[in-house]
DOVEXFI-581993 format. One record per residue (C-alpha): residue in three letters; residue number from 0; x, y, z. Coordinates in nm, 3 decimals. Each point is the difference from the previous one (the first is absolute). Example, Ala and Ser with C-alpha at 12.3 -4.5 7.8 and 13.67 -1.06 7.14 Angstrom:
<rs>
<code:ALA&pos:0&x:1.230&y:-0.450&z:0.780>
<code:SER&pos:1&x:0.137&y:0.344&z:-0.066>
</rs>
This chain:
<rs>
<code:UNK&pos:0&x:0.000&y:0.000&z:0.000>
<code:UNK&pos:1&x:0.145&y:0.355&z:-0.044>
<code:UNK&pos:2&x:-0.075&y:0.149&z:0.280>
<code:UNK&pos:3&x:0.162&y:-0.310&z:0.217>
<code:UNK&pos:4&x:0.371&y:-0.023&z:0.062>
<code:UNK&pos:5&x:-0.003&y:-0.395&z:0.041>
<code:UNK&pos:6&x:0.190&y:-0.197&z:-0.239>
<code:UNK&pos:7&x:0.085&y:-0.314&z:-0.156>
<code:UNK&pos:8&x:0.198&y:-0.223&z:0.354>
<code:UNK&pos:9&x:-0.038&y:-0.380&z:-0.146>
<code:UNK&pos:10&x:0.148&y:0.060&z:-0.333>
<code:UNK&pos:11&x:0.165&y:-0.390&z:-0.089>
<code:UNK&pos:12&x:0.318&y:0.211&z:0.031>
<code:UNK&pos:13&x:-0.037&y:0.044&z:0.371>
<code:UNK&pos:14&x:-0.127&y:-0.335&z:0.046>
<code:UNK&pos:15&x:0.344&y:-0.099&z:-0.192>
<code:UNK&pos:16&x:0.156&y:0.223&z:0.228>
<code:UNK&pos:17&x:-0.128&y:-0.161&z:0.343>
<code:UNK&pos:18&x:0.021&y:-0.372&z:-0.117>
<code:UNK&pos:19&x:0.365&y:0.077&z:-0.109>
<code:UNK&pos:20&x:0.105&y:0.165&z:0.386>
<code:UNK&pos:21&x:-0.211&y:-0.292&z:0.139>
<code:UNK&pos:22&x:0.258&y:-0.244&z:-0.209>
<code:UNK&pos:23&x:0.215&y:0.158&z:0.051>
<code:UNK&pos:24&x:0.041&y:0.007&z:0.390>
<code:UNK&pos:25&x:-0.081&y:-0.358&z:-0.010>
<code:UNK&pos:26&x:0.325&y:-0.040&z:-0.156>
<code:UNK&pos:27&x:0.186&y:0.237&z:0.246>
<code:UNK&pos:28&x:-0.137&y:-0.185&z:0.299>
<code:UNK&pos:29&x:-0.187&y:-0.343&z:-0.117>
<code:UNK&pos:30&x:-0.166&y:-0.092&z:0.294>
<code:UNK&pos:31&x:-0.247&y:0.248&z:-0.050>
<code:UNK&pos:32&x:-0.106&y:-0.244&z:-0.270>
<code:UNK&pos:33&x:0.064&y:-0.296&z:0.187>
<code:UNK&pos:34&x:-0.042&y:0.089&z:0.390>
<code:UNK&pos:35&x:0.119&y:-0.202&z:0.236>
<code:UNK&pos:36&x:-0.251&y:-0.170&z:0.252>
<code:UNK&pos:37&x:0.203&y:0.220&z:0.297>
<code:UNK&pos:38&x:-0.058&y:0.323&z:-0.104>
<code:UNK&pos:39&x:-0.323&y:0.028&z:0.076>
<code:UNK&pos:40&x:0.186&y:-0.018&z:0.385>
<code:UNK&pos:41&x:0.161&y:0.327&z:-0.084>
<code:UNK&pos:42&x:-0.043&y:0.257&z:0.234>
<code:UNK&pos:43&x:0.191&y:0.297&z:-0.107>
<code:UNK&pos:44&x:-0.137&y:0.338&z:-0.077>
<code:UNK&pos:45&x:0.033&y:0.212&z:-0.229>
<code:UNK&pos:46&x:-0.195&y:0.331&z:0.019>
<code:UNK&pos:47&x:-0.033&y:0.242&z:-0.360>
<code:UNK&pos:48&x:-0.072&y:0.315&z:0.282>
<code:UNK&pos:49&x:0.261&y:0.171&z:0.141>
<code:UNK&pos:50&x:-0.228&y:0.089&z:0.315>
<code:UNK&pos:51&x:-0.054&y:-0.399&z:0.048>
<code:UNK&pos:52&x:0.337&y:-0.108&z:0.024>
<code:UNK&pos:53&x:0.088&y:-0.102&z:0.315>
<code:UNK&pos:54&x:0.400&y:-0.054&z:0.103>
<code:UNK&pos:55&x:-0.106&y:-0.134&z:0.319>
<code:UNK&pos:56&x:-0.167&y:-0.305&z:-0.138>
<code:UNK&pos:57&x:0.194&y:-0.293&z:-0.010>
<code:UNK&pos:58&x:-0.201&y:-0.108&z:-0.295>
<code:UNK&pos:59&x:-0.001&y:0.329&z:-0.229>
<code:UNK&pos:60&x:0.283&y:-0.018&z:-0.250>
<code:UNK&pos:61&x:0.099&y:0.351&z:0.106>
<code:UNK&pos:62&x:0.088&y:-0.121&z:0.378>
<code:UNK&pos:63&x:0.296&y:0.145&z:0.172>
<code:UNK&pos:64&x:0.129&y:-0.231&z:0.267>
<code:UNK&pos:65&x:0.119&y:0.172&z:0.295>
<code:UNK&pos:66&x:0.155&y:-0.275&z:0.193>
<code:UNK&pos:67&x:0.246&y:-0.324&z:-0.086>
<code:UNK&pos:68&x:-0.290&y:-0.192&z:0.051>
<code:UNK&pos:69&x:-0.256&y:0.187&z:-0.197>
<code:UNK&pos:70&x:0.301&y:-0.082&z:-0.295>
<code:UNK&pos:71&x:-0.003&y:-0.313&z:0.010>
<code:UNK&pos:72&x:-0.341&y:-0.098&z:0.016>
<code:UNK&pos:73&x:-0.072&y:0.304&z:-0.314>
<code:UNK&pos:74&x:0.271&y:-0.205&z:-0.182>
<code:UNK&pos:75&x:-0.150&y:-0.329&z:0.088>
<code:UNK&pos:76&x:-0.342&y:0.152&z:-0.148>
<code:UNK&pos:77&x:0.206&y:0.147&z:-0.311>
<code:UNK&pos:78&x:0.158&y:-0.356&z:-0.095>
<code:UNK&pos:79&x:-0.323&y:-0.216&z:0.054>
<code:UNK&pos:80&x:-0.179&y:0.245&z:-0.255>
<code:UNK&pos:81&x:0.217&y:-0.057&z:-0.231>
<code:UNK&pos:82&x:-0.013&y:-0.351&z:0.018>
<code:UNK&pos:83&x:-0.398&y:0.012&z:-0.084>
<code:UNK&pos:84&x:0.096&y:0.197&z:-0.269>
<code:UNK&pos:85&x:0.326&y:-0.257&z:-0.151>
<code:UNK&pos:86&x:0.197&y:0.306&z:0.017>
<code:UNK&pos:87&x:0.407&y:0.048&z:0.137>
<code:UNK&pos:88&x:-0.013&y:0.071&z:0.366>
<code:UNK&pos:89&x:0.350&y:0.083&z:0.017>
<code:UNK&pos:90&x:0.207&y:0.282&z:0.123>
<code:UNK&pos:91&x:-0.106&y:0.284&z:0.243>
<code:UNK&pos:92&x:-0.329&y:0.117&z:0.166>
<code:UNK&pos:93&x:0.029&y:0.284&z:-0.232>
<code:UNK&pos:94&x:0.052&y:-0.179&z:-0.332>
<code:UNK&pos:95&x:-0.280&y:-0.224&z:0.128>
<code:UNK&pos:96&x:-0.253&y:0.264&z:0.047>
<code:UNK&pos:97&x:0.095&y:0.118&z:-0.324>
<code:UNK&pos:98&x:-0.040&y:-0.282&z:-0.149>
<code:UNK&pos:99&x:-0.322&y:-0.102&z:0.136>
<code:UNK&pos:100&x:-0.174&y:0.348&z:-0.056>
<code:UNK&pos:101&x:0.049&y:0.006&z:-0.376>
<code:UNK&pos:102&x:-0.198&y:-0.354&z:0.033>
<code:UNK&pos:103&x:-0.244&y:0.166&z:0.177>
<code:UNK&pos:104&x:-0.048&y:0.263&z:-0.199>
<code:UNK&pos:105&x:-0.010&y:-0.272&z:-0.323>
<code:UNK&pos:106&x:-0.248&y:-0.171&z:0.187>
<code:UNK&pos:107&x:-0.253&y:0.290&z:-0.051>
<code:UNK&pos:108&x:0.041&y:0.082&z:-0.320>
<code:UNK&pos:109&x:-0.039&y:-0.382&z:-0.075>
<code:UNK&pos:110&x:-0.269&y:0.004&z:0.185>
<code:UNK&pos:111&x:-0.192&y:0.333&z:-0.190>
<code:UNK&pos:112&x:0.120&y:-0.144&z:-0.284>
<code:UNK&pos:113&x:-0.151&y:-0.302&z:-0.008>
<code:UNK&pos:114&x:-0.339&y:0.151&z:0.136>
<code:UNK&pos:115&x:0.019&y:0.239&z:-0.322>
<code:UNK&pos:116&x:0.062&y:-0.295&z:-0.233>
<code:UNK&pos:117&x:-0.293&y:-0.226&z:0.151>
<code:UNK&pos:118&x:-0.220&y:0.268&z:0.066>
<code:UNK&pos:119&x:0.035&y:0.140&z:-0.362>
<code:UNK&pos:120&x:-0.075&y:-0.300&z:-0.176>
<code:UNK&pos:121&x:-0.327&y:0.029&z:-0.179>
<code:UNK&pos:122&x:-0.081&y:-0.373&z:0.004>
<code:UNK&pos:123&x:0.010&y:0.061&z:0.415>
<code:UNK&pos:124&x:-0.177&y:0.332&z:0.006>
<code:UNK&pos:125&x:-0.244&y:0.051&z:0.306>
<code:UNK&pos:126&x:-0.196&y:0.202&z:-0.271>
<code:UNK&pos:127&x:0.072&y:0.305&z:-0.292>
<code:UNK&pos:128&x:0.000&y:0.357&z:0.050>
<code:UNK&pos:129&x:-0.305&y:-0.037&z:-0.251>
<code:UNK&pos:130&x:-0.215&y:-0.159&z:0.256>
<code:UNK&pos:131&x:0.106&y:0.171&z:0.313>
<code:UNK&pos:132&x:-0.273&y:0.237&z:-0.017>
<code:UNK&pos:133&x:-0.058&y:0.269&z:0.262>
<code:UNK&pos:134&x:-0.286&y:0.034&z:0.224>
<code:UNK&pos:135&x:-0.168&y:0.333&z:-0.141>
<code:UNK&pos:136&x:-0.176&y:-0.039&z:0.379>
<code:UNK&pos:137&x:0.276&y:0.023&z:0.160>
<code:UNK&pos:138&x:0.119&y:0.269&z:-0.240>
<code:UNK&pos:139&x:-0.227&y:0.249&z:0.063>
<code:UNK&pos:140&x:0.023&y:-0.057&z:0.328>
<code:UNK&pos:141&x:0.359&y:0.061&z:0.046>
<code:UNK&pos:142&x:-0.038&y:0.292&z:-0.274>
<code:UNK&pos:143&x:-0.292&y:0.182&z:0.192>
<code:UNK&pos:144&x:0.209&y:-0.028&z:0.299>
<code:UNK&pos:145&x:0.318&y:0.166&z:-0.116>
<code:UNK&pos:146&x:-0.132&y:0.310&z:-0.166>
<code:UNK&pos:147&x:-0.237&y:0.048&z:0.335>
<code:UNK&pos:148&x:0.319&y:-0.028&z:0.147>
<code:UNK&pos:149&x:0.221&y:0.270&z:-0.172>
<code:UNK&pos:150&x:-0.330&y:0.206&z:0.006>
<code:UNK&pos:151&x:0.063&y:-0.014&z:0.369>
<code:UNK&pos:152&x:0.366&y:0.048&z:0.022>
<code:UNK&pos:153&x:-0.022&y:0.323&z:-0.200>
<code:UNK&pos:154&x:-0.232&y:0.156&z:0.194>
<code:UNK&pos:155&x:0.185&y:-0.131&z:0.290>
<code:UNK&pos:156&x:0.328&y:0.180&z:-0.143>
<code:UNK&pos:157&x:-0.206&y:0.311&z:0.069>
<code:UNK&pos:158&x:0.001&y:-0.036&z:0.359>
<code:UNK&pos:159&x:0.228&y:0.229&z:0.214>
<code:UNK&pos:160&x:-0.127&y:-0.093&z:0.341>
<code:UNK&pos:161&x:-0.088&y:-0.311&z:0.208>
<code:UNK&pos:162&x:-0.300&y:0.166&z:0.003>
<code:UNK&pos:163&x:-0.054&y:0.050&z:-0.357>
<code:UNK&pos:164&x:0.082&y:-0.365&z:0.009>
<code:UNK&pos:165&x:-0.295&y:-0.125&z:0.216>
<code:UNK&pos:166&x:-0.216&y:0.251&z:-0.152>
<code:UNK&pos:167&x:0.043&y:-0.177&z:-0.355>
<code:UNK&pos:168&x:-0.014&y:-0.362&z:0.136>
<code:UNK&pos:169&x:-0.352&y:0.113&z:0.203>
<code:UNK&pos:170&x:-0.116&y:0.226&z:-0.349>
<code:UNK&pos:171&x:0.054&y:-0.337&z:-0.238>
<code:UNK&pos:172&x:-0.181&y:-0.258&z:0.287>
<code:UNK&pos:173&x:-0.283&y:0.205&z:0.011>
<code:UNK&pos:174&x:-0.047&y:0.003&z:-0.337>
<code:UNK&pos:175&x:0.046&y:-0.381&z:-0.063>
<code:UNK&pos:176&x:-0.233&y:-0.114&z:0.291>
<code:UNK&pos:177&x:-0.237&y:0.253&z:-0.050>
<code:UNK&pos:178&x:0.004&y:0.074&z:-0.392>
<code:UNK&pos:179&x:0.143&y:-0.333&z:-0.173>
<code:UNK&pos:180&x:-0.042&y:-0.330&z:0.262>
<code:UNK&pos:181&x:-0.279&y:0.163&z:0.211>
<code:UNK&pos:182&x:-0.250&y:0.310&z:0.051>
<code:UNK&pos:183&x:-0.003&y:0.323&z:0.208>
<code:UNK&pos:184&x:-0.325&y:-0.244&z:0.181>
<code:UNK&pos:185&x:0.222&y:-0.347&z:-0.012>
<code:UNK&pos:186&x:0.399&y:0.089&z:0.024>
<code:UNK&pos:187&x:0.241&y:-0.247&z:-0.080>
<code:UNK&pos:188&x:0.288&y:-0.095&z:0.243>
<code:UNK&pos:189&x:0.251&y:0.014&z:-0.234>
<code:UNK&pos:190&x:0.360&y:0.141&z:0.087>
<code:UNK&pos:191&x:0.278&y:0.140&z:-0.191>
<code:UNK&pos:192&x:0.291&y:-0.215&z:0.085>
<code:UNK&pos:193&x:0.278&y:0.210&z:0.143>
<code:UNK&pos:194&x:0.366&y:-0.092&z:0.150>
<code:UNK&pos:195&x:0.125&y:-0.003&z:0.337>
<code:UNK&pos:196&x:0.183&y:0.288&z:-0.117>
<code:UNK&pos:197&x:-0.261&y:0.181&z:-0.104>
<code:UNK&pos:198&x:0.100&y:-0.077&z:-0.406>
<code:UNK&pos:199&x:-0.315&y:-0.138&z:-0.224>
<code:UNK&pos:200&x:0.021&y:-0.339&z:0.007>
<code:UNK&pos:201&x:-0.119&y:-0.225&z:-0.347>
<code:UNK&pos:202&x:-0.377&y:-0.007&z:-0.071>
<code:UNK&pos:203&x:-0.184&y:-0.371&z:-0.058>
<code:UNK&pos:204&x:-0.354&y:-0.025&z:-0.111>
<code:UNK&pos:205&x:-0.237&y:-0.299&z:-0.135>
<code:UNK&pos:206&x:-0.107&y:0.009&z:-0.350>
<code:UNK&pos:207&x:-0.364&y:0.163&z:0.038>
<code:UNK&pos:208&x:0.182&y:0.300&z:0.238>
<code:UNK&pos:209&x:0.257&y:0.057&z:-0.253>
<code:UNK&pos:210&x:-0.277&y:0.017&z:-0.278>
<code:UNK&pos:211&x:-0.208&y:0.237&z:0.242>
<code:UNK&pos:212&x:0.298&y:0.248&z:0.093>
<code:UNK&pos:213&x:0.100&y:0.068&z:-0.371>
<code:UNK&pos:214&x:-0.279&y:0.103&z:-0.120>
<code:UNK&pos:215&x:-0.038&y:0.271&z:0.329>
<code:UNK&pos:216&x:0.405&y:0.075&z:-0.054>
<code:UNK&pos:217&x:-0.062&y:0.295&z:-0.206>
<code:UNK&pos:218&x:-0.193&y:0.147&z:0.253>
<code:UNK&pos:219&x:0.253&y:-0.079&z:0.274>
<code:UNK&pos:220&x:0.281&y:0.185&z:-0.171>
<code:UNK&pos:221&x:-0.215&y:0.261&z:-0.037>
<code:UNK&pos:222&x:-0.020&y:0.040&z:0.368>
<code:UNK&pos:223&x:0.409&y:-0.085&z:0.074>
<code:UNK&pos:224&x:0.116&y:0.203&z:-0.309>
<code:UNK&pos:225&x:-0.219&y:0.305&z:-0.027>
<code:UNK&pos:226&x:0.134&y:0.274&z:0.171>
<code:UNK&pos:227&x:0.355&y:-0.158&z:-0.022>
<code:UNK&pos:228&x:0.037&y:-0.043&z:-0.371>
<code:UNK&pos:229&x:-0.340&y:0.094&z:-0.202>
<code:UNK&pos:230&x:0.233&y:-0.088&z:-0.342>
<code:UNK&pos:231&x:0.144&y:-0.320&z:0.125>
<code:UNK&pos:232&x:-0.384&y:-0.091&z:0.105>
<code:UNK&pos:233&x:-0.110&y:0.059&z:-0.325>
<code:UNK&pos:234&x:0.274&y:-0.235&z:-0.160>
<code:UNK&pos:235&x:-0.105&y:-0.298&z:0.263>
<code:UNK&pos:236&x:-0.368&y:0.042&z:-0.088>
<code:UNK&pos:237&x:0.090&y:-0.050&z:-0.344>
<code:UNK&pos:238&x:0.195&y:-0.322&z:-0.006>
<code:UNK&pos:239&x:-0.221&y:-0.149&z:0.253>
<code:UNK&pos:240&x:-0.304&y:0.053&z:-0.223>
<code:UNK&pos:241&x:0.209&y:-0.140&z:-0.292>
<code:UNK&pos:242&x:0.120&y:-0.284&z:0.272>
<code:UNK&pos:243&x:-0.353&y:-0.115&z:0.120>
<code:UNK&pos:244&x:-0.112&y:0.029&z:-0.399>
<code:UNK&pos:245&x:0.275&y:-0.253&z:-0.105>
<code:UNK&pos:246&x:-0.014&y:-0.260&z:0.302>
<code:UNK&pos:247&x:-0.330&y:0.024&z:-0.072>
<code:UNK&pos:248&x:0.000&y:-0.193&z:-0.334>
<code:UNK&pos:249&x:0.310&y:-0.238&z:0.146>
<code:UNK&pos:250&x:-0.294&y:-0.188&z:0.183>
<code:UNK&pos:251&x:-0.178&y:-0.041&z:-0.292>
<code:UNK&pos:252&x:-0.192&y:-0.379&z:0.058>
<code:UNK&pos:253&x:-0.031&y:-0.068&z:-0.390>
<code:UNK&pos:254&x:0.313&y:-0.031&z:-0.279>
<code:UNK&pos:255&x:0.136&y:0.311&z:-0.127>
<code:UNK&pos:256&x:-0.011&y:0.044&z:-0.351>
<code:UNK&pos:257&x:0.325&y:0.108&z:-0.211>
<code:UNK&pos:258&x:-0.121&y:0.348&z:-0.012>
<code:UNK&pos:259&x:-0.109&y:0.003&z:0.389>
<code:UNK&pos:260&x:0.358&y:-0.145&z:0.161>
<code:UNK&pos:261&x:0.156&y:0.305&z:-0.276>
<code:UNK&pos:262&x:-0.236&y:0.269&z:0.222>
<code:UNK&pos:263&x:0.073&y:-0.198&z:0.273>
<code:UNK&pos:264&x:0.347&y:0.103&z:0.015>
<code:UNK&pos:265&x:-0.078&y:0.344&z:-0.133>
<code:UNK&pos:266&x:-0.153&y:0.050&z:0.343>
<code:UNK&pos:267&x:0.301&y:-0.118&z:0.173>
<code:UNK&pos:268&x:0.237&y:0.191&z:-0.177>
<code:UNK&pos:269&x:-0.163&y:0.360&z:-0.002>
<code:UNK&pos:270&x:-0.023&y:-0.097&z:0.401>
<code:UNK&pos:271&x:0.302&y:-0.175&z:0.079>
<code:UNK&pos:272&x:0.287&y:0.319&z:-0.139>
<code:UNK&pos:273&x:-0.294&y:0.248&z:0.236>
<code:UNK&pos:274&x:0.066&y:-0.202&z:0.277>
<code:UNK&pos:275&x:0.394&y:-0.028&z:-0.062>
<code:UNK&pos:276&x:0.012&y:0.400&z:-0.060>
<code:UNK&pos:277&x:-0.170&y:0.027&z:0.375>
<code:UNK&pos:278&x:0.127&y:-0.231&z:0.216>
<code:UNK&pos:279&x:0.363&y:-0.130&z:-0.186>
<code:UNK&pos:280&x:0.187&y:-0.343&z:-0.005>
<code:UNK&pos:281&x:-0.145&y:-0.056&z:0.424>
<code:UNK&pos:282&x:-0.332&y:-0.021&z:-0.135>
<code:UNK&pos:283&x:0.064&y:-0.300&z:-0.212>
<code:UNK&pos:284&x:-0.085&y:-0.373&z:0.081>
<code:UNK&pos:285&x:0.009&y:-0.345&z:-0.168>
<code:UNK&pos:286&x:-0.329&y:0.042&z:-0.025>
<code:UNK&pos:287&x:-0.010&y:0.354&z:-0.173>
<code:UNK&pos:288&x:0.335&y:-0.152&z:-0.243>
<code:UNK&pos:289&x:-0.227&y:-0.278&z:-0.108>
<code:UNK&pos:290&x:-0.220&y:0.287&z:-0.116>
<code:UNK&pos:291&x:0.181&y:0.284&z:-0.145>
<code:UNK&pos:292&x:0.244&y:-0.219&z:-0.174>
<code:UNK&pos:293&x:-0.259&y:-0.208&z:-0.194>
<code:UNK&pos:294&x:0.022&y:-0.287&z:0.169>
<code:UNK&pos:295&x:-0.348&y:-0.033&z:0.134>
<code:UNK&pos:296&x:-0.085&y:0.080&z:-0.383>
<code:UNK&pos:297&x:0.198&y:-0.302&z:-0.100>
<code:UNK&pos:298&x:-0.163&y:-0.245&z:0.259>
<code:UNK&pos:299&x:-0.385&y:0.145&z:-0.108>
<code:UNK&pos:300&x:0.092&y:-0.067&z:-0.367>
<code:UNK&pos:301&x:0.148&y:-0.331&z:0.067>
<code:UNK&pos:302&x:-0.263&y:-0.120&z:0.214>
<code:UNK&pos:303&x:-0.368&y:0.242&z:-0.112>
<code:UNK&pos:304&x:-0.020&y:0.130&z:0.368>
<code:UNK&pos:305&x:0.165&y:-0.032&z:0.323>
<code:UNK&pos:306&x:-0.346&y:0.037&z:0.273>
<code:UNK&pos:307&x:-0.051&y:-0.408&z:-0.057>
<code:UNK&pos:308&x:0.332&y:-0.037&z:0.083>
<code:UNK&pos:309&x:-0.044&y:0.214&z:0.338>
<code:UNK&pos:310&x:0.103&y:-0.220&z:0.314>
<code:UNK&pos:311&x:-0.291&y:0.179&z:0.195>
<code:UNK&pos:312&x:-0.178&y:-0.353&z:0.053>
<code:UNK&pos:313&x:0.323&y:-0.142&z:0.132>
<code:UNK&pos:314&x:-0.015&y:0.256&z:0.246>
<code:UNK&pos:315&x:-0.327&y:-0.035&z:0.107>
<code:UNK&pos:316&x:0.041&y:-0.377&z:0.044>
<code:UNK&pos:317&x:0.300&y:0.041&z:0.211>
<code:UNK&pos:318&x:-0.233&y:0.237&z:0.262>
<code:UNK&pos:319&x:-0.217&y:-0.306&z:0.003>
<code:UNK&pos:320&x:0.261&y:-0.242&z:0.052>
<code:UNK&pos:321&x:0.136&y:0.183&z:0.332>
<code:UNK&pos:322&x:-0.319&y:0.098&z:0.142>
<code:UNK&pos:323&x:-0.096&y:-0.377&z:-0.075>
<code:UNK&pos:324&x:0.298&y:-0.096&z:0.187>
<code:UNK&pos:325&x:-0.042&y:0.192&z:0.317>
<code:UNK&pos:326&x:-0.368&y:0.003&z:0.034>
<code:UNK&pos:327&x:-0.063&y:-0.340&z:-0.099>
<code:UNK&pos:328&x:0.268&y:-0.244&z:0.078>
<code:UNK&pos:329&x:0.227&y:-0.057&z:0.348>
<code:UNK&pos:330&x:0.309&y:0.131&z:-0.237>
<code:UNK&pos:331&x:0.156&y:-0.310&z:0.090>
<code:UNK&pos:332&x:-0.185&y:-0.298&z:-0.048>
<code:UNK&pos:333&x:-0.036&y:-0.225&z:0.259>
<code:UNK&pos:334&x:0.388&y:-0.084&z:0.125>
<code:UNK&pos:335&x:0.008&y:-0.336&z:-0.142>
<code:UNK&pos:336&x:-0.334&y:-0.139&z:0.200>
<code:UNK&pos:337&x:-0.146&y:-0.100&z:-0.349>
<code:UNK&pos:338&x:0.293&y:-0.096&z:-0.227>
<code:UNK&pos:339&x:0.222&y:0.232&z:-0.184>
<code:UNK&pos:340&x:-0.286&y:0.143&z:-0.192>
<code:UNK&pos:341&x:-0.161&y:0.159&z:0.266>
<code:UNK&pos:342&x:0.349&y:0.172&z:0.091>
<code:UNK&pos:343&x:0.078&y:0.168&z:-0.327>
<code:UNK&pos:344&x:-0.072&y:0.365&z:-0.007>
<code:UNK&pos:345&x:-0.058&y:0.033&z:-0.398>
<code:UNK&pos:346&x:-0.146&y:-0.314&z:-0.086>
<code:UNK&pos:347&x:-0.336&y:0.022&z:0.125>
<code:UNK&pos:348&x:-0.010&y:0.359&z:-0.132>
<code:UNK&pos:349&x:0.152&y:-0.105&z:-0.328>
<code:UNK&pos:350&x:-0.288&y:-0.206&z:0.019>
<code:UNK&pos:351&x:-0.217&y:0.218&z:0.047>
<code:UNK&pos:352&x:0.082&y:0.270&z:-0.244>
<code:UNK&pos:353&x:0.004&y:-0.293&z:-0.270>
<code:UNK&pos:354&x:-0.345&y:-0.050&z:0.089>
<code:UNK&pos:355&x:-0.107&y:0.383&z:-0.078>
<code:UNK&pos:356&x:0.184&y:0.055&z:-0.285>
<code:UNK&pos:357&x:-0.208&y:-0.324&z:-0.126>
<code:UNK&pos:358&x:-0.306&y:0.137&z:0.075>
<code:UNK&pos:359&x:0.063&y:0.388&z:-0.094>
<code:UNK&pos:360&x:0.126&y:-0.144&z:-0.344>
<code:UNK&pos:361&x:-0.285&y:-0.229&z:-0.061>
<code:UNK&pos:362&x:0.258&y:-0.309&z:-0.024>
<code:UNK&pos:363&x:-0.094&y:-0.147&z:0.296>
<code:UNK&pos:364&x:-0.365&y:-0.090&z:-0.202>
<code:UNK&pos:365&x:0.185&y:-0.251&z:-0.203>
<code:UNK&pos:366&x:0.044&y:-0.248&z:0.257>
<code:UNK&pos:367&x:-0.379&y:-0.064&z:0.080>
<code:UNK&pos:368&x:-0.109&y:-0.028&z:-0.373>
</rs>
């Protein structure tokens, strides 16, 4: 996509690349090929973080013995690791250590290596980029959250004064729990989550609360960005309009046509550089990537549309799975009274939920025809 700075990582000349350093450390040190049964009663350690590295462990390759005894036992460690490893355990504690620490070091590079080559394979793949499609739930969720976010944080940069501080945090709670979640009759309880140090702390909502405070976030800058910046107001009315108008049609239940996914993404676009222009490169998430570099635009094209795709029913079922478990079951079983059935934890909900799914999906009529 043009606007995306990704590129091409599994060309066959990297795969080359990595299957010719795993070889080729195999042939530096070729027990990584061939292990022996005792190395797997290794115990040294060998930390890639400075801050980790500890030279009072006896079993950290960095150790610095401090005593005649500390030596000896160090260099007893030194020579029985090289002797998992079929390597010379010659010469001094120094040359030793040496020695052993460019194995080490091997050893992890063999080991990235050779989870790069497996992992890479196509005939092994988990599944393709193609089908890993993202939750446009989840999405909008994540997307509504973040601009109500910076929303906050600029009116927040505004503030000179504790005071002005709490003022802002009791001006935007009033207006969700009495304009957005609730009514001047029926007020909401909902709070503003804020820091121990008194810093804005990050905002979570559910999907129908997200939904509910965008389309009222218009009027909320409004009140946050009036009197502070009337022209920056104006600009955050705009792409929000523009914002709500394009997520709109992203939940769209039936296919998109050729000329609907084009308009589609004509939406995004006209939204996405508004958005950048306010807010910069701390406004952006995976979520709003997968949007203003065409990416979402590639998965509704590929697939027709992305709502029957939406993991919203997964999440649903889980709610019913735990409040199944801890209003309806001894979250335990029975401690082995009844056989090892009755002491499984996910069995008899596994059970359970296979049951429902049946049912709900109309599969479980087969059986009694």
């Amino acid at each position: 996509m043009p606007n995306c700075y990704h590129h091409d990582m599994l060309t066959e000349a990297t795969l080359e690349a990595w299957a010719q350093q795993k070889q080729q450390l195999e042939e530096e040190f070729p027990y990584l090929s061939n292990p022996s049964p005792n190395l797997r009663h290794s115990q040294v350690i060998l930390s890639s973080i400075d801050e980790l590295r500890d030279e009072r462990n006896p079993y950290d390759i960095a150790f610095i013995p401090t005593t005649l005894e500390e030596g000896r036992t160090f260099n007893e460690l030194l020579c029985t690791e090289l002797k998992y490893r079929g390597l010379r355990h010659d010469g001094t504690i120094r040359e030793k250590r040496q020695r052993l620490l460019h194995a080490l070091e091997c050893e992890n590079v063999h080991s990235l290596m050779t989870k790069l080559v497996e992992s890479t394979n196509p005939d092994f793949a988990f599944i393709e980029v193609e089908s890993a499609i993202p939750c446009i739930m989840h999405g909008g969720n994540r997307i509504g959250e973040k601009i109500f976010m910076m929303l906050l944080l600029e009116a927040w940069g505004y503030c000179l004064t504790k005071a002005d501080r709490d003022l802002l945090i009791n001006t935007v709670e009033s207006y969700i729990n009495t304009g957005v979640f609730g009514t001047e009759d029926s007020q909401s309880q909902w709070k503003l989550p804020v820091t121990n140090e008194s810093e804005l702390d990050q905002v979570s909502f559910t999907a129908w609360r997200v939904r509910k405070v965008l389309t009222k976030l218009s009027d909320l800058a409004r009140v946050l960005l009036e009197e502070q910046s009337p022209d920056r107001l104006v600009r955050w009315q705009q792409m929000l309009l523009k914002y709500v108008k394009a997520i709109r049609v992203a939940f769209q239940h039936e296919d998109f046509t050729d000329e609907e996914v084009e308009v589609f993404q004509d939406y995004i676009d006209e939204w996405y550089y508004e958005y950048i222009e306010l807010v910069g490169l701390p406004g952006i998430t995976n979520y709003m990537h997968l949007l203003g570099a065409g990416h979402l635009y590639h998965y509704i094209k590929r697939w027709g549309n992305l709502y029957r795709y939406q993991q919203q029913g997964w999440e649903m079922k889980n709610g019913m799975i735990s409040a199944f478990v801890h209003r309806r079951t001894r979250r335990g079983g029975a401690g082995g009274k009844y056989g090892d059935a009755h002491t499984s934890r996910i069995v008899p909900v596994m059970q359970w939920y296979q049951r429902s799914i049946g049912w709900i999906t109309g599969e479980a009529s087969n059986y009694f025809i």
